[in-house]
C-alpha positions in Angstrom: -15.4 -18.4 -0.2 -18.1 -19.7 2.3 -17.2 -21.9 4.9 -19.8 -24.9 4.9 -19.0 -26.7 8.2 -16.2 -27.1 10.7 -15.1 -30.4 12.9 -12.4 -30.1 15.4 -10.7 -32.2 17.5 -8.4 -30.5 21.2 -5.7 -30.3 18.4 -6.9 -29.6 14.8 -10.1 -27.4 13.9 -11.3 -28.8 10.2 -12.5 -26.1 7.9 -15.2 -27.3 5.0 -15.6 -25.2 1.2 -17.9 -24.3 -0.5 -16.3 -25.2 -3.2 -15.4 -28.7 -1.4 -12.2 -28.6 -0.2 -11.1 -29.2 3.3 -8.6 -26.9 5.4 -6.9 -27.9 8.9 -5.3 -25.7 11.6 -3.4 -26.9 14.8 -4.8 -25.4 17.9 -1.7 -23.3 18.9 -1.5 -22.4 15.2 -5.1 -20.7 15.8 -4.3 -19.4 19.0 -1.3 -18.3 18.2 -3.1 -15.8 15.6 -6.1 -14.9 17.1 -7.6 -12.3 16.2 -9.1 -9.0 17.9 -8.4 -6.1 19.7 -7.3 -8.4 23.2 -4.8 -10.1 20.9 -4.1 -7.7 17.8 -3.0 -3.9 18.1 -6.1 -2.5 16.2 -3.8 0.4 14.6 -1.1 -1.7 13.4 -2.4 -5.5 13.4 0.7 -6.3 15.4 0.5 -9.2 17.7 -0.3 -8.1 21.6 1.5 -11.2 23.6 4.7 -13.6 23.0 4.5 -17.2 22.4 5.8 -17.7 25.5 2.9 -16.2 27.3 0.4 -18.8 26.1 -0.4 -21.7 27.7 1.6 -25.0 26.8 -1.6 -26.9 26.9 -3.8 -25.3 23.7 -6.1 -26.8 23.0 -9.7 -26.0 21.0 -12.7 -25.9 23.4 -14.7 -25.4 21.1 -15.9 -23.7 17.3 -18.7 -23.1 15.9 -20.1 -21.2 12.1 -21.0 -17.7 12.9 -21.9 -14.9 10.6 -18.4 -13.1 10.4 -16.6 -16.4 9.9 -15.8 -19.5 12.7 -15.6 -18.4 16.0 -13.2 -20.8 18.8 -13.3 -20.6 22.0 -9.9 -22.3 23.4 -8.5 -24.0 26.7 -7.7 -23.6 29.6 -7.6 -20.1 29.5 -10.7 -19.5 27.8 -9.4 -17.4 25.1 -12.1 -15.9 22.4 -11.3 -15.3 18.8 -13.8 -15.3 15.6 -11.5 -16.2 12.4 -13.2 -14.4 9.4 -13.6 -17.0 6.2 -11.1 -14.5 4.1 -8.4 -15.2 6.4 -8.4 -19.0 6.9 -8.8 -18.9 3.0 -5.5 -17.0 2.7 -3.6 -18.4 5.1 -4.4 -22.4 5.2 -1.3 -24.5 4.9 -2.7 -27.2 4.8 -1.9 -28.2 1.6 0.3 -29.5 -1.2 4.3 -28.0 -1.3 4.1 -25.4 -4.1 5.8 -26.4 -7.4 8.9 -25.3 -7.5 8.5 -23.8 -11.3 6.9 -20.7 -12.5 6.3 -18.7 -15.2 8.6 -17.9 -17.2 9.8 -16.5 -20.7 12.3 -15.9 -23.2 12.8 -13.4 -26.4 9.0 -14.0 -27.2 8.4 -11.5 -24.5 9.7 -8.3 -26.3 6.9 -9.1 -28.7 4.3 -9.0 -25.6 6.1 -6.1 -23.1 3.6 -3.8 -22.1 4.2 -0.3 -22.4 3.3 1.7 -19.5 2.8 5.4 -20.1 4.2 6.9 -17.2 1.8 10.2 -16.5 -1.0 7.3 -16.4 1.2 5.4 -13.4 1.7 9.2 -11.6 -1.4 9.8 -11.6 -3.5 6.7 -11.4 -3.3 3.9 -8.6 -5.1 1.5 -11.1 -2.4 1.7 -13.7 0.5 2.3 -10.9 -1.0 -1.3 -9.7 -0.8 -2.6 -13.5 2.8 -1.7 -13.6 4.1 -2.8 -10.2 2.0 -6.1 -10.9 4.4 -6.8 -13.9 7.3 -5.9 -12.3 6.4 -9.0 -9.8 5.1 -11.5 -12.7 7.4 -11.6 -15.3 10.2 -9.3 -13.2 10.3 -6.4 -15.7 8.6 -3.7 -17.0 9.0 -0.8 -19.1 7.3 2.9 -18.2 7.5 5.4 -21.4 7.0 9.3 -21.8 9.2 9.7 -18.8 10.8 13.3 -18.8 14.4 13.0 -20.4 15.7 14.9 -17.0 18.3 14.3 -14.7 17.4 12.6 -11.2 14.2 11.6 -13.0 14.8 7.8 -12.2 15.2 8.5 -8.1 11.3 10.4 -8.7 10.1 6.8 -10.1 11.5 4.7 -7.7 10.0 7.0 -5.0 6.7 6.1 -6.7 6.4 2.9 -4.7 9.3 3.1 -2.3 12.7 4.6 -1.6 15.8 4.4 -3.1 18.9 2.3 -1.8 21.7 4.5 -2.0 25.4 2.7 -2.8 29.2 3.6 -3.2 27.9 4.6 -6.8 25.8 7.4 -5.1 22.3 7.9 -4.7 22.0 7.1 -8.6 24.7 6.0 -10.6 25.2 7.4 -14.7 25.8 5.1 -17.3 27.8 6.7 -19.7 31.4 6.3 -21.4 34.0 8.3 -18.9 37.2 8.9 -19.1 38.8 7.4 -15.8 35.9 4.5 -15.4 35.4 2.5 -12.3 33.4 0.1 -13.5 33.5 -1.3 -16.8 29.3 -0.1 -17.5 30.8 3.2 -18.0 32.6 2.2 -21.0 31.4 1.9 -24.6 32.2 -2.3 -24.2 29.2 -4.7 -24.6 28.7 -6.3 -21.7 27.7 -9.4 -21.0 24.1 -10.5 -18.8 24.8 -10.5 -15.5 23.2 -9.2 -11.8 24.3 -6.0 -10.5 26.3 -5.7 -6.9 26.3 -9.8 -6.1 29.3 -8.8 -3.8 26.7 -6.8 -1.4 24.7 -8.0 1.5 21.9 -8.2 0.7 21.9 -7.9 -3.4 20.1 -5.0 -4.5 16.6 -6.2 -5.1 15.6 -3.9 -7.7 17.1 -1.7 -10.5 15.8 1.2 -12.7 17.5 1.9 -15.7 16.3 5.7 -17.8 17.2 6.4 -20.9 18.3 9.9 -21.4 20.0 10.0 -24.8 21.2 7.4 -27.5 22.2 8.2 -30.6 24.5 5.4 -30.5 24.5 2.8 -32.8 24.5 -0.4 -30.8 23.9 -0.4 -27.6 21.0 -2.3 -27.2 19.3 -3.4 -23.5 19.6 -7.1 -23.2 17.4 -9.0 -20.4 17.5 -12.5 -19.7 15.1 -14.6 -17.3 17.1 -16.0 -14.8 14.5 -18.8 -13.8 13.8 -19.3 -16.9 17.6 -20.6 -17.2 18.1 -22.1 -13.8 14.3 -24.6 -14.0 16.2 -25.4 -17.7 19.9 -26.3 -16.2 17.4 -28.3 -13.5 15.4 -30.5 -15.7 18.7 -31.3 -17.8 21.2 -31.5 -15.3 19.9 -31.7 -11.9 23.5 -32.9 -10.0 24.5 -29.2 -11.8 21.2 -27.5 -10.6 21.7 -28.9 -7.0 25.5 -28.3 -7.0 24.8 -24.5 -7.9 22.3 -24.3 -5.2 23.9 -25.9 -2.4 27.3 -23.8 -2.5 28.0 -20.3 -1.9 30.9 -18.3 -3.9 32.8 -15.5 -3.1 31.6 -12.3 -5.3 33.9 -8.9 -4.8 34.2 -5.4 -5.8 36.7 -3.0 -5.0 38.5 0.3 -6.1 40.5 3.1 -4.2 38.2 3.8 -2.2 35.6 1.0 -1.8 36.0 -3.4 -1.2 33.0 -4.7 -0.9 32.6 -9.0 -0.7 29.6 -11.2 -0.3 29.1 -14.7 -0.4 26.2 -16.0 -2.2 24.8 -19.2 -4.2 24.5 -18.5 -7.9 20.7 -20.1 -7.6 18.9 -19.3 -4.2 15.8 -21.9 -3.5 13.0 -21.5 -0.9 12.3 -24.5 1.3 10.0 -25.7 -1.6 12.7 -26.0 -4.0 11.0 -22.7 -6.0 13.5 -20.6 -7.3 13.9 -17.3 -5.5 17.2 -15.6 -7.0 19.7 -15.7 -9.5 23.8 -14.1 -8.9 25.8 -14.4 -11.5 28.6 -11.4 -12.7 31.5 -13.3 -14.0 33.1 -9.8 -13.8 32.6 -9.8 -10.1 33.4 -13.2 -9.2 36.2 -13.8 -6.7 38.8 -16.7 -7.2 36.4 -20.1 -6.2 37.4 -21.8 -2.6 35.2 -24.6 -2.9 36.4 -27.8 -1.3 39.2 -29.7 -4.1 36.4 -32.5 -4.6 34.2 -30.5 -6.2 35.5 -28.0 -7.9 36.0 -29.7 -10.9 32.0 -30.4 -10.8 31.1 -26.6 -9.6 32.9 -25.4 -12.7 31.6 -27.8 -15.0 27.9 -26.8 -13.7 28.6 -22.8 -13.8 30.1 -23.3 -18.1 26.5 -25.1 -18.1 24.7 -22.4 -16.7 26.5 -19.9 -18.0 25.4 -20.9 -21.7 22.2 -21.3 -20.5 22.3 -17.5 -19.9 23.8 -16.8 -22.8 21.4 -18.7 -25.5 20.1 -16.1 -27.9 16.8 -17.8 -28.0 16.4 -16.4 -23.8 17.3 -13.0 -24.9 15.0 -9.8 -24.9 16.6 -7.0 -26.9 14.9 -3.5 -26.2 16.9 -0.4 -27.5 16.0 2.4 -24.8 14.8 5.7 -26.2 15.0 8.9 -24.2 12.1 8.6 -21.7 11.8 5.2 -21.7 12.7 3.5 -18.2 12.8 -0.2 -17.4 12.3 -1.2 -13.8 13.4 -4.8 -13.1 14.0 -8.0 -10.6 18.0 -7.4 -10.2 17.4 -10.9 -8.8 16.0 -12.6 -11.8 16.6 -10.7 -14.9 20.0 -10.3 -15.6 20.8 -7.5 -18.2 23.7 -6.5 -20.5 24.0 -4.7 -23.8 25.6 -4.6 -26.7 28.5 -2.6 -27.6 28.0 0.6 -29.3 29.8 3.6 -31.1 29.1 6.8 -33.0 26.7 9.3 -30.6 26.0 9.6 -27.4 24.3 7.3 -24.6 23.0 7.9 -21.8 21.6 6.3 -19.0 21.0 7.2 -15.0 19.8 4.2 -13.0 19.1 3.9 -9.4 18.3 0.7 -7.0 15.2 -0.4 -4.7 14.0 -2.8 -2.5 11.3 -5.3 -3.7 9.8 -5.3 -0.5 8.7 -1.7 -0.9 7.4 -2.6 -4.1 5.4 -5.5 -3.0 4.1 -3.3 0.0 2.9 -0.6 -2.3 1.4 -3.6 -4.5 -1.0 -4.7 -1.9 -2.3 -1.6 -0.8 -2.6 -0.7 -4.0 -4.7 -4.3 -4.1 -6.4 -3.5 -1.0 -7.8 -0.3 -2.3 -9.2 -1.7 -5.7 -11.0 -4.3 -4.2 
């Protein structure tokens, strides 16, 4: 976007569009980032000073348009830095709060899921990018063709990050057994929910790859967590905000491992946006909520909880060896119908979004 004229003022530097908007940036805001080799480290883009260092008196000298973008000159200490148009673009905040709802879906989605074949996402960062893009847009996405081997799931996760190893081991099998410590290794249908809400932090990501099933049942079921949470919020916001505003007590524990973590069943940014969803009624410690609202807190959980649970939110995917679903463990929650007969098979593994989201943009970076 070209820049088409700049006003400032000691405090605020105006930024004029092309495409007619306006931009403003406070002077220690600017100074702050400046940019350049005096101010960033050129091999890492790491800032060089503390705020601390910098004068309390910013202020903007002076700006002016020059071919790499708007160069300022500041005060008193005479600092230099040239802003290129790209980067006030992508970071001006001068503007409205975002909204806090975005897109969502329900069971239409199965009908829409895009099948990524998975030698395409080995071997090309174009498709790779495809894939990890809509594991950040709709929070799921499903690779196919991927070998039916063992440990094959750690491989994927390693294609944009690392895996987060837990008391389940570096992957985890999802199978009946005999002596079960968790109820997913059973042949029981189990109802949607988010993995490990009793760890801090929640495991961001989860890959689930389908090794055998010749069952009959045992059907994948994925739910949009936001999708529920922006619904309980236009019908019931005293629920919504209830839900939001207090944390409860999530635990897990065995012979050898109690784990605990308290968390708010809907997480907001400072937007009101919805950033994450913990709910495992299987999980969930006794409530300590103050006596005044407990009555409320439950009465806004039943409400949420159904939300969850509508059939019209569901996506139903039966998992055929080599297919793998990688998904937001913090937005879709997952279950499955019961199942009987053959065998079933599953490994998963866990990852961090931020590794996917860092992978995403160089991935970005490189296409452009």
């Amino acid at each position: 976007m070209t820049i088409t004229g700049v006003d400032h003022t000691p405090e605020v530097l105006t930024v004029r569009w092309q495409d007619g908007a306006a931009t403003r940036f406070h002077a220690i805001w600017l100074r702050d980032n400046a940019q350049g080799a005096t101010f960033r480290h050129p091999g890492n883009d790491q800032r060089l000073f503390d705020l601390t260092e910098m004068p309390d008196d910013i202020e903007i000298a002076d700006a002016r348009i020059v071919a790499e973008g708007v160069e300022i000159r500041f005060a008193p200490d005479g600092a230099v830095s040239v802003f290129a148009a790209g980067y006030l673009r992508e970071h001006a905040y001068d503007r409205a709060a975002a909204t806090p709802d975005q897109p969502v879906w329900g069971a239409e989605l199965g009908g829409r899921l895009t099948r990524h074949a998975y030698d395409a996402v080995r071997q090309n960062p174009s498709a790779r990018k495809d894939w990890l893009d809509d594991v950040t847009t709709d929070g799921i996405a499903l690779l196919t063709g991927v070998p039916a081997v063992e440990g094959k799931v750690c491989e994927v996760a390693e294609l944009f990050g690392f895996v987060r190893e837990t008391n389940y081991g570096r992957l985890f099998e999802v199978r009946s057994e005999a002596q079960p410590i968790n109820l997913a290794y059973t042949p029981v249908g189990l109802n949607v929910h988010t993995d490990n809400p009793y760890r801090s932090p929640v495991p961001g990501l989860q890959l689930l790859h389908c090794l055998t099933n010749a069952a009959e049942g045992g059907d994948s079921v994925f739910v949009d967590g936001f999708r529920c949470a922006q619904k309980l919020r236009a019908e019931a916001p005293d629920a919504f905000a209830l839900l939001s505003r207090h944390r409860a007590p999530f635990r897990y524990r065995n012979a050898t491992t109690d784990l605990s973590n308290r968390t708010a069943y809907i997480e907001t940014d400072e937007t009101g946006r919805i950033a994450a969803i913990r709910y495992n009624n299987r999980s969930a410690a006794p409530l300590d909520l103050p006596f005044d609202v407990m009555g409320d807190f439950y009465a806004a959980l039943r409400q949420f909880s159904r939300a969850l649970h509508d059939p019209d939110g569901e996506m139903r995917l039966r998992l055929e060896p080599g297919d793998l679903v990688t998904f937001d463990n913090e937005r879709v929650l997952h279950g499955r119908t019961g199942f009987s007969g053959g065998a079933r098979h599953l490994q998963g593994c866990y990852a961090d979004k931020d590794s996917l989201r860092s992978m995403a943009a160089v991935l970005s970076r490189k296409s452009a």
